[in-house]
LUMLO-112790 format. One line per 8 residues: number of its first residue (from 0); for each residue x, y, z of C-alpha. Coordinates in steps of 0.5 Angstrom, whole numbers, plus 500, padded with zeros to 3 digits. Layout:
NUM	X:Y:Z | ...
//
This chain:
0	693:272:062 | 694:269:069 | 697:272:076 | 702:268:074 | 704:270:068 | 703:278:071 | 708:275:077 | 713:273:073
8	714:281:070 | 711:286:075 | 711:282:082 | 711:287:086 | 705:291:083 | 698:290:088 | 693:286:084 | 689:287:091
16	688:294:095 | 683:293:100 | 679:299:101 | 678:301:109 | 685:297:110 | 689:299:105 | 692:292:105 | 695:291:099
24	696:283:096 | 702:284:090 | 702:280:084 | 707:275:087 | 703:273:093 | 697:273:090 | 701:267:085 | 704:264:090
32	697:263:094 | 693:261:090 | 699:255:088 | 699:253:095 | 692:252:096 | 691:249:089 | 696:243:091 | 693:242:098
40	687:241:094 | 690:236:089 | 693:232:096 | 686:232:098 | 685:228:093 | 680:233:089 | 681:232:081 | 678:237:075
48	670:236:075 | 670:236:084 | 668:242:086 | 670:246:093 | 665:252:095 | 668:258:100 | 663:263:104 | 668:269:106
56	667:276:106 | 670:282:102 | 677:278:104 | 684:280:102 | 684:273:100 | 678:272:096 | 680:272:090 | 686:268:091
64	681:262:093 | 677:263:087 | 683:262:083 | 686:256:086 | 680:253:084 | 680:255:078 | 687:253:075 | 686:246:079
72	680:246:073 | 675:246:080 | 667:247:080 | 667:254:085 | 661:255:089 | 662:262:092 | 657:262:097 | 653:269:100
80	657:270:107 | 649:273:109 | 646:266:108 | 644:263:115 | 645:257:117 | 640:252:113 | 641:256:107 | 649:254:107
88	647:247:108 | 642:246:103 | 647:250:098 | 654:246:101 | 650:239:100 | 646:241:093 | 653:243:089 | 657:237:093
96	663:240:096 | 669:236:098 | 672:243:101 | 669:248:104 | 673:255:106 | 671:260:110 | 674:266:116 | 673:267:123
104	669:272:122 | 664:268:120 | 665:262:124 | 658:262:128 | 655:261:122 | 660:256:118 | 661:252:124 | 653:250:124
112	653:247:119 | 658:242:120 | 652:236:122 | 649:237:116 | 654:237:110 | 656:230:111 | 660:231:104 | 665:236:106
120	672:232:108 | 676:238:108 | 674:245:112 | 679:250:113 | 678:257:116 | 682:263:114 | 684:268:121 | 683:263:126
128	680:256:128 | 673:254:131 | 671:247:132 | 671:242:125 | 675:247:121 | 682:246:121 | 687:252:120 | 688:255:113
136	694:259:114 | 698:252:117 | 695:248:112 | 698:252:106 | 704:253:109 | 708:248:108 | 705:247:100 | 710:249:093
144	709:256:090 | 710:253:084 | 704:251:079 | 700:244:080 | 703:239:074 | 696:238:071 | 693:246:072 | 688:247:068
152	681:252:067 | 676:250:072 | 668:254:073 | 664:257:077 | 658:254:080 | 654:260:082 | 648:261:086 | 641:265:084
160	640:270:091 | 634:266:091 | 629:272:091 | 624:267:088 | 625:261:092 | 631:256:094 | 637:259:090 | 639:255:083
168	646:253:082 | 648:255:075 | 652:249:072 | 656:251:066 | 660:246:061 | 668:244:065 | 672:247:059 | 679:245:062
176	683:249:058 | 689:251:059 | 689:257:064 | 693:261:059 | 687:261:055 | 682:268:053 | 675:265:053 | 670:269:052
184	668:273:059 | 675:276:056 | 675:277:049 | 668:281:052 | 671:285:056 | 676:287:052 | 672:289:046 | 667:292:050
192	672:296:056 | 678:296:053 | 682:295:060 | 690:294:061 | 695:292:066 | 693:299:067 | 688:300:070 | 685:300:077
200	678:297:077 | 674:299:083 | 669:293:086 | 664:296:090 | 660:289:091 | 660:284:095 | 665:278:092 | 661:272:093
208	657:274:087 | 657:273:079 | 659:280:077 | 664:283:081 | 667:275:082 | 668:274:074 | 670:281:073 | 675:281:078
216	678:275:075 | 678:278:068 | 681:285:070 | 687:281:074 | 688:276:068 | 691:283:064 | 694:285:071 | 689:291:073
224	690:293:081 | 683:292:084 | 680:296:089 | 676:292:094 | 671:296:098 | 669:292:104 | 662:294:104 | 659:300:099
232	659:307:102 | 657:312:097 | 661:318:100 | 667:314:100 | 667:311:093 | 667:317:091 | 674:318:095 | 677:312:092
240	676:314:084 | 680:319:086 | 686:317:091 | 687:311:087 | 686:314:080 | 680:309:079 | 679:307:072 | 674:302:071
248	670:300:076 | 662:297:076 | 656:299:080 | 649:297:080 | 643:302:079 | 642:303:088 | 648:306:088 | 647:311:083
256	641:313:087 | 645:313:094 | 651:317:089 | 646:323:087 | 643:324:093 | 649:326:096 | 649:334:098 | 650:337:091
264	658:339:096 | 661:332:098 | 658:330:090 | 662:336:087 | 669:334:093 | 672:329:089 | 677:329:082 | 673:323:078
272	677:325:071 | 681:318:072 | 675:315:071 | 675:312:063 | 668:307:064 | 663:305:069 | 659:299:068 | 652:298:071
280	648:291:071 | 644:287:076 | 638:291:076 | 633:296:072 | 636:303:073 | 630:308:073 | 631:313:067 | 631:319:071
288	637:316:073 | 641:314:068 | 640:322:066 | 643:325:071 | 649:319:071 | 651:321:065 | 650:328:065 | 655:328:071
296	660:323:070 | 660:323:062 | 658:318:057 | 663:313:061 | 656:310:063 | 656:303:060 | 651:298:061 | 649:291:060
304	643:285:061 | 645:279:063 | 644:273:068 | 649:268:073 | 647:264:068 | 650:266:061 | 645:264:057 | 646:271:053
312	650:278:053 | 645:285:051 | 650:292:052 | 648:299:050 | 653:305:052 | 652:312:053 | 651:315:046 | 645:309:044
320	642:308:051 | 641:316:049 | 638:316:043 | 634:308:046 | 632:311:053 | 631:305:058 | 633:300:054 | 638:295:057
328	642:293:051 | 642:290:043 | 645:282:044 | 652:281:043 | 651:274:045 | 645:269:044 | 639:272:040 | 634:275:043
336	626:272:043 | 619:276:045 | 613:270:047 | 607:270:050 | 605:264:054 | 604:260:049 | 611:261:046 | 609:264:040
344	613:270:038 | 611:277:038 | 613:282:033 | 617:288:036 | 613:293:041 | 609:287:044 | 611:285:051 | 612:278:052
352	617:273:056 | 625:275:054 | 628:268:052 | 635:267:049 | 637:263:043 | 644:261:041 | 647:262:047 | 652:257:052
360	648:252:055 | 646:250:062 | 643:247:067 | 640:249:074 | 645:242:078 | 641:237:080 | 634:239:079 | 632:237:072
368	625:240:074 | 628:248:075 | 632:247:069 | 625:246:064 | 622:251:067 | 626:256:064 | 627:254:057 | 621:255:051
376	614:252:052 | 615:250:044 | 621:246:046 | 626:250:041 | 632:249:047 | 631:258:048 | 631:260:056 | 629:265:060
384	631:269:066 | 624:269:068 | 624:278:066 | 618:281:061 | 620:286:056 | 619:289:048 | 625:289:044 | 624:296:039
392	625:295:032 | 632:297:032 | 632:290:037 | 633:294:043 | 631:290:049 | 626:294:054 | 624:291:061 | 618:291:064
400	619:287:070 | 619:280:072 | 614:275:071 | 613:274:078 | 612:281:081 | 607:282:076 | 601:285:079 | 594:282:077
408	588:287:080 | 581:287:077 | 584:282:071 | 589:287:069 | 597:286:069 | 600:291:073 | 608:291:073 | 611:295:080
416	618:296:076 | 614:302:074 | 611:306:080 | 618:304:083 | 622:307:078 | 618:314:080 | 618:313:086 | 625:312:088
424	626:319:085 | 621:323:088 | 626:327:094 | 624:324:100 | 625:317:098 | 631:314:100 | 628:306:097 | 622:303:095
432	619:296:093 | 611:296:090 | 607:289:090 | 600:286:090 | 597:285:096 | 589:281:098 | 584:286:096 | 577:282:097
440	574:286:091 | 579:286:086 | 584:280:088 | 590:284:089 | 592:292:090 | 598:296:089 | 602:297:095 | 608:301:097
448	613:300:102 | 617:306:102 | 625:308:106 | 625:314:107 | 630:319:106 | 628:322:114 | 624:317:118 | 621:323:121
456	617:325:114 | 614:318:115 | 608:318:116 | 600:320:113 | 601:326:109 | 608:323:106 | 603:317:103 | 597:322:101
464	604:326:098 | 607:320:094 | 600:316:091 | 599:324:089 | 607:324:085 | 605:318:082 | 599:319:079 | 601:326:077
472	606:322:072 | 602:314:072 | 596:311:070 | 592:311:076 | 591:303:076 | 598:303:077 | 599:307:082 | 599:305:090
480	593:305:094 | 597:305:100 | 603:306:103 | 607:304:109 | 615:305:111 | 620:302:113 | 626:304:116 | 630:299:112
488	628:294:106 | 630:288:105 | 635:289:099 | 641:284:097 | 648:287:097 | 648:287:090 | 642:291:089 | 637:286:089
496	630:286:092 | 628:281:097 | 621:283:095 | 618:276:096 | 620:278:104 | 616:284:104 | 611:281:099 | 609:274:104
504	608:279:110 | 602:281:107 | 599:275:104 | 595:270:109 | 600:263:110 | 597:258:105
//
C-alpha cells in the first residue's frame, strides 16, 4: 500500500515511464528517493503539520518529491509550473513554505522570487543550481534510504487554478495515519476502477494538478506503472495505449475532442484493446462527445464530479450516463443539495447552486472570509464548488454552468456552457469560450471566441456560419450575436478555461 512495500517485492518493476524519454524510475528508486529526501526534510527541522511546496514540470521525480512529503506526514503544495512570478510568491508566502523545490528548467521564474518569500529556509533545485537554491541532487546524496523513524501520512494542500480571482489553497484535516494505511481516495478507487499491480495507468496532465497527483499516488500505492506524458498530444497518446498495453488512464473532456478530430486514419492506427477504463473529469464533456467516445472506445468510459476540495464524489459509468445523457454522476460521497439564492432547497428539475452535505470538511488557508463564501446561506455547514445544476428524479446531477459565467441579458440568465458545448462540435471549430460583453440596451450580450480548426476560414462568413448552426439547435437569446477568432484560447493544461481572461479584454477596467 506504499512504494516501499511494492520495492520490497518487485524492485526493479517501473513505477515511472516517461513518455517522450522513455526514462524509467523502478520501484527501488522511487522508494530510496523519496526516503532521502524525507530525511533531508526531517534535518531541516520540519515536523508533521509543516509544510513544503514544489514547482517542477512533468519531471521523472515528481512524484517521488510528492511522496517524500506525504510520508514525513507534511502539508504539499504542488504549484503550477505556468504560474508567474507574483503568483508563485503569493501562493510560496500564502501556504507557509519552509521548502521550496523546483528544476533548472524553470529557474527563471523560481529564482525571482526569492526576495519575496522570506519564510522559505530551504531551496533546492533538481538538474542544476541557479542563485539562492542549492543542488537537489548533492543534498540528498548523502541521506539513508531507509524509512525516517516517526514516518506517518501527510496531505495535499492544493490550489484552485484561479480562473475567478486569486488561487484558494484547499486545506484538509492532518490525519498522520500510519502510511500503510487505505484511506478513502484508495477504497474509491478500487471500488470504482478495480486497478492492480497490473495495471499501467496513462497520466496525460500536467502533475501539479489534484487529479493526475491524487491518482497517481493511489495507482503506485497498488504498484501500477504510470505512463507520464510530458505534455499531451493526441496522436501520440493514442500511440502510448498501445506500446505499453495501458490499462487505465484519466482525461479531461479537451482531449476527447483534440482524439475525435484526428483524421478518421491515425484514429483507427492504434491497438486500444488493452485499455480497461478511462475516466474523465475536470470539466463538462459536450453530449455529442461522450457518444462518440463510447461508440469508439466502448462503455469503458467513466466519469466523475468533483473538486480539489473533496467536499463530495458524484460518479456515472458508461451504461447509466446512456440511459442519463449529460449527467456528471449520482453521490457516492456527501449528499447533493439544489438551492436558490436564498438557500432554499429546490425540488428535482429546478436549477439552483450545487452544495454538498455530509462530506469531509475544509477550509480555504488563510482566508476565513473565501471559506463562508462557499458554504450554505442558511448556515447548515453544505458547501458549494460554486457550479449551477438540477438533479432529476433518480438524483442524477446535470450542470448548467458556473455561477460566475452566468449571462444576464435583458433580465434573462444566459448560461454559455450551452452554446460552447455545440459549438466546439461544429467542424471547423477546434476550441470556444462564450461569455457577456457590455450592450448598452440590454446590459450584456453573448459573444464568441472562437479557435478554429484552420486560421485561414477565420473570418465573417465562418461567423454568419456559426451564430446560423446555433441557432439551427438553440434558442436565439442564447446564441452569440458576434464572433471573434483567436488562434489560441487561454486554456489550463487541465482543460480549464481562462475565461476571466478573455471575458476582462472586452469590459471597460472599473
Amino acid at each position: 500500500m506504499h512504494p516501499g512495500a511494492i520495492a520490497a517485492v518487485t524492485p526493479d518493476k517501473p513505477a515511472v515511464i516517461m513518455a517522450a524519454t522513455g526514462r524509467v524510475v523502478t520501484y527501488r528508486q522511487l522508494d530510496e528517493e523519496s526516503n532521502r529526501l524525507a530525511h533531508l526534510l526531517r534535518a531541516a527541522g520540519l515536523r508533521p503539520g509543516d509544510h513544503v511546496a514544489f514547482m517542477l514540470e512533468n519531471h521523472p521525480l515528481f512524484l517521488a518529491v510528492a511522496w517524500a512529503a506525504h510520508r514525513s506526514g507534511l502539508y504539499y503544495t504542488a504549484v503550477s509550473s505556468r504560474l508567474q512570478s507574483e503568483e508563485l510568491a503569493y501562493i510560496l508566502n500564502n501556504c507557509e513554505a519552509r521548502v521550496f523545490i523546483s528544476s533548472a528548467a524553470l529557474a527563471d521564474v523560481a529564482t525571482s522570487v526569492t526576495g519575496g518569500t522570506p519564510g522559505v529556509e530551504v531551496r533546492l533545485m533538481l538538474d542544476g543550481v541557479a542563485p539562492g537554491f542549492a543542488s537537489y541532487e548533492e543534498a540528498t546524496a548523502g541521506q539513508p534510504t531507509a524509512p525516517i523513524e516517526d514516518e506517518c501520512q501527510g496531505a495535499d494542500m492544493l490550489y484552485s487554478s484561479g480562473t475567478t480571482g486569486r488561487p484558494k489553497g484547499v486545506k484538509p484535516t492532518l490525519s498522520k495515519a500510519p502510511l500503510d494505511a487505505a484511506g478513502p481516495m484508495l477504497q474509491l478507487v478500487q471500488f470504482l476502477f478495480a486497478p492492480s499491480a497490473d495495471s499501467v495507468y496513462l497520466s496525460p496532465a500536467p502533475l501539479y494538478h489534484a487529479a493526475p497527483l491524487r491518482y497517481c499516488l493511489t495507482f503506485q500505492r497498488l504498484g501500477a506503472t504510470i505512463i507520464v506524458m510530458e505534455r499531451f498530444d493526441a496522436e501520440e497518446a493514442l500511440a502510448l495505449i498501445e506500446r505499453y498495453g495501458v490499462t487505465h488512464s484519466q482525461w479531461v473532456p479537451t482531449m476527447f475532442i483534440k482524439m475525435l478530430k484526428l483524421p478518421p486514419g491515425v484514429r483507427e492506427r492504434h491497438d486500444l484493446s488493452s485499455l480497461r477504463c478511462a475516466i474523465h473529469a475536470a470539466a463538462p464533456c459536450p453530449v455529442p462527445v461522450k457518444e462518440r467516445m463510447i461508440e469508439w472506445w466502448g462503455p469503458i468510459i467513466h466519469e466523475y464530479y468533483a473538486g480539489t476540495e473533496g467536499n463530495g464524489f458524484l460518479y456515472v459509468s458508461s451504461e447509466d450516463w446512456l440511459k442519463h445523457k449529460g449527467t456528471v454522476g449520482r453521490s457516492l460521497l456527501g449528499v447533493v443539495h439544489i438551492c436558490d439564492d436564498e438557500g432554499n432547497e429546490l425540488p428535482p428539475g429546478e436549477h439552483g447552486t450545487v452544495y454538498f452535505s455530509g462530506g469531509p470538511e475544509f477550509v480555504y488557508h488563510g482566508d476565513p472570509g473565501k471559506t463562508r463564501s462557499v458554504q450554505d446561506p442558511m448556515g447548515r455547514g453544505w458547501t458549494t464548488l460554486g457550479d449551477i445544476g438540477h438533479l432529476d428524479e433518480e438524483g442524477f446531477l446535470y450542470l448548467t454552468d458556473r455561477r460566475s459565467y452566468m449571462i444576464i441579458s435583458g433580465g434573462v440568465n444566459i448560461y454559455p456552457q450551452e452554446a460552447e458545448n455545440l459549438l466546439v462540435t461544429h467542424p471547423k471549430v477546434a476550441d470556444v469560450a462564450v461569455f457577456g460583453v457590455p450592450d448598452p440596451e440590454m446590459g450584456e450580450q453573448v459573444k464568441a471566441v472562437v479557435q478554429p480548426v484552420s486560421a485561414q476560414d477565420a473570418g465573417p462568413a465562418l461567423e454568419a456560419e456559426l451564430i446560423d448552426f446555433c441557432r439551427a439547435h438553440l434558442a436565439h437569446y442564447k446564441c452569440p450575436r458576434s464572433v471573434d477568432f483567436r488562434d489560441e484560447l487561454p486554456r489550463h493544461p487541465t482543460g480549464k478555461l481562462y475565461k476571466r481572461l478573455l471575458r476582462d479584454e472586452y469590459w471597460p477596467a472599473v
